[in-house]
Each structure stands twice: as structure tokens, then as C-alpha cells.
C-alpha positions as CSV (number, residue, x, y, z in Angstrom):
1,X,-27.4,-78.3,-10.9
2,X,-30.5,-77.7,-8.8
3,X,-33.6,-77.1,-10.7
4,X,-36.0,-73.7,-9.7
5,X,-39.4,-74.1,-10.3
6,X,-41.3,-71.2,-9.8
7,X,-45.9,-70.7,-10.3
8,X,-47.3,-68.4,-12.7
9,X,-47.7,-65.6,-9.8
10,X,-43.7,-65.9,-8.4
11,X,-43.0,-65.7,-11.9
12,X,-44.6,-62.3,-12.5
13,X,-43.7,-60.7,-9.0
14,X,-39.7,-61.8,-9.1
15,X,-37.3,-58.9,-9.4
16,X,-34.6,-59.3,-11.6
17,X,-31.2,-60.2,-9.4
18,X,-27.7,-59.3,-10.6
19,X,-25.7,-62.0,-9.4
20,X,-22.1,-60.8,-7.9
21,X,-20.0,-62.1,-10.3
22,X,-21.7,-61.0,-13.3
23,X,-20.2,-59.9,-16.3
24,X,-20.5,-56.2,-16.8
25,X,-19.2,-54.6,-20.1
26,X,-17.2,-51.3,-19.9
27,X,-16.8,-49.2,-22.8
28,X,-13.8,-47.0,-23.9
29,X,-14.1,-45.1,-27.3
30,X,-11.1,-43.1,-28.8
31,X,-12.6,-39.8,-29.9
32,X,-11.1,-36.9,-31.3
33,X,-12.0,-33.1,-30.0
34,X,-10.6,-29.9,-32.2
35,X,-6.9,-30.5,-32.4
36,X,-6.3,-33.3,-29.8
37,X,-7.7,-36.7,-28.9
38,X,-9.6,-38.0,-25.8
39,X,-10.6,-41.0,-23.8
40,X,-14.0,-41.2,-23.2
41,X,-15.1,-43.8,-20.4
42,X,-18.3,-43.4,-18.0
43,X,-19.1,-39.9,-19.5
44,X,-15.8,-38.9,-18.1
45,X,-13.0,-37.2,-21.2
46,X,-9.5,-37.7,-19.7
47,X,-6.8,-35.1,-20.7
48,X,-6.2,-34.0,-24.4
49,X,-3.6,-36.0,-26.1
50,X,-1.8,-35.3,-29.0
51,X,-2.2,-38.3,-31.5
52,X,-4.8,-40.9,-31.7
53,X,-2.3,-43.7,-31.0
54,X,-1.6,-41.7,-27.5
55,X,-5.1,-42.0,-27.1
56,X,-5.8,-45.8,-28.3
57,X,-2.6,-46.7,-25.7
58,X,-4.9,-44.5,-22.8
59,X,-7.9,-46.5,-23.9
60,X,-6.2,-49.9,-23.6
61,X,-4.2,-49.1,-20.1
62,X,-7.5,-47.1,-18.6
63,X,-9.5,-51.0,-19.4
64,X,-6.9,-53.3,-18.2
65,X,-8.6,-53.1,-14.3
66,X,-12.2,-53.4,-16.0
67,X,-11.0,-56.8,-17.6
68,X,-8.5,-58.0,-14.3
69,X,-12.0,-57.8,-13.0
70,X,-13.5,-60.0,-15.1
71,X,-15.7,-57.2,-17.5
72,X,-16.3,-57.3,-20.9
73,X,-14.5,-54.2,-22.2
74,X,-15.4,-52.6,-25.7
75,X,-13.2,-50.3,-27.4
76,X,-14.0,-47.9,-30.0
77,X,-11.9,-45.5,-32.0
78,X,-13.6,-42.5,-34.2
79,X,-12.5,-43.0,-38.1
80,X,-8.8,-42.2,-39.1
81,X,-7.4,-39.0,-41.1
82,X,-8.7,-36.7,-38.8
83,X,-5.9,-35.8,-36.1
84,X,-4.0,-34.6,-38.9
85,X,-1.7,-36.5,-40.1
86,X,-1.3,-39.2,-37.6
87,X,0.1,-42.4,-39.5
88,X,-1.8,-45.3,-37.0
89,X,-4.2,-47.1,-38.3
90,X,-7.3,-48.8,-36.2
């Protein structure tokens, strides 16, 4: 491995640099709205489903690119019991 020495003054003028194959981490959160369940990914709510499972299953198919690509993906799900009587359990 090469070794990068830099001064005092590179040091404080460098701009941070995103290498190309840097890990990014996309986030998917399970969230439910009234009656029906959402997907909620970049700001973006896909389609109402109709049970949180549905919408865990989305969650897990919509981050399967974000991880072929080599992201960190984070899922979240909002607490249980509220989609009315749904039986899955985070």
C-alpha cells in the first residue's frame, strides 16, 4: 500500500473525494398510512398495500438492486398492531 503524506496547508485545502466504489447505505422503512401500508424509499411512498407483510415483502424486493450493487441497505418497519389485525410479526 502506498503511503500519502500530505503538509499542514494540503491538509486544510483537500476536498473530501467519494471514491467510486464506495459503500452507500439505502434506506427502506415499512410505514403504515390510514388503512393501508407503504414503502417509503428516497422520499418516494409506493402504492398502498393492504397488510404490513405486503409491505415488508415490497421493502425487501424494492432493496435487492441497492445491495446487487454493493449498498448498505437498512430496513425499518413501524411498530405492529396497527394495520388491524395483521398476524406478522417484525
Amino acid at each position: 500500500m502506498d503511503e500519502i503524506v500530505l503538509t499542514a496547508t494540503e491538509m486544510a485545502s483537500a476536498q473530501p473525494v467519494r471514491k467510486a466504489n464506495a459503500t452507500q447505505t439505502e434506506m427502506f422503512s415499512v410505514v403504515a398510512h390510514g388503512d393501508h401500508w407503504h414503502v417509503l424509499h428516497d422520499g418516494q411512498r409506493n402504492a398502498p398495500l393492504s397488510s404490513r407483510r405486503a409491505a415488508f415483502e415490497a421493502a425487501v424486493a424494492a432493496a435487492l438492486p441497492a445491495l446487487e450493487a454493493g449498498h448498505d441497505v437498512t430496513l425499518r418497519t413501524s411498530p405492529a398492531g396497527t394495520d388491524g389485525g395483521d398476524a406478522f410479526e417484525s
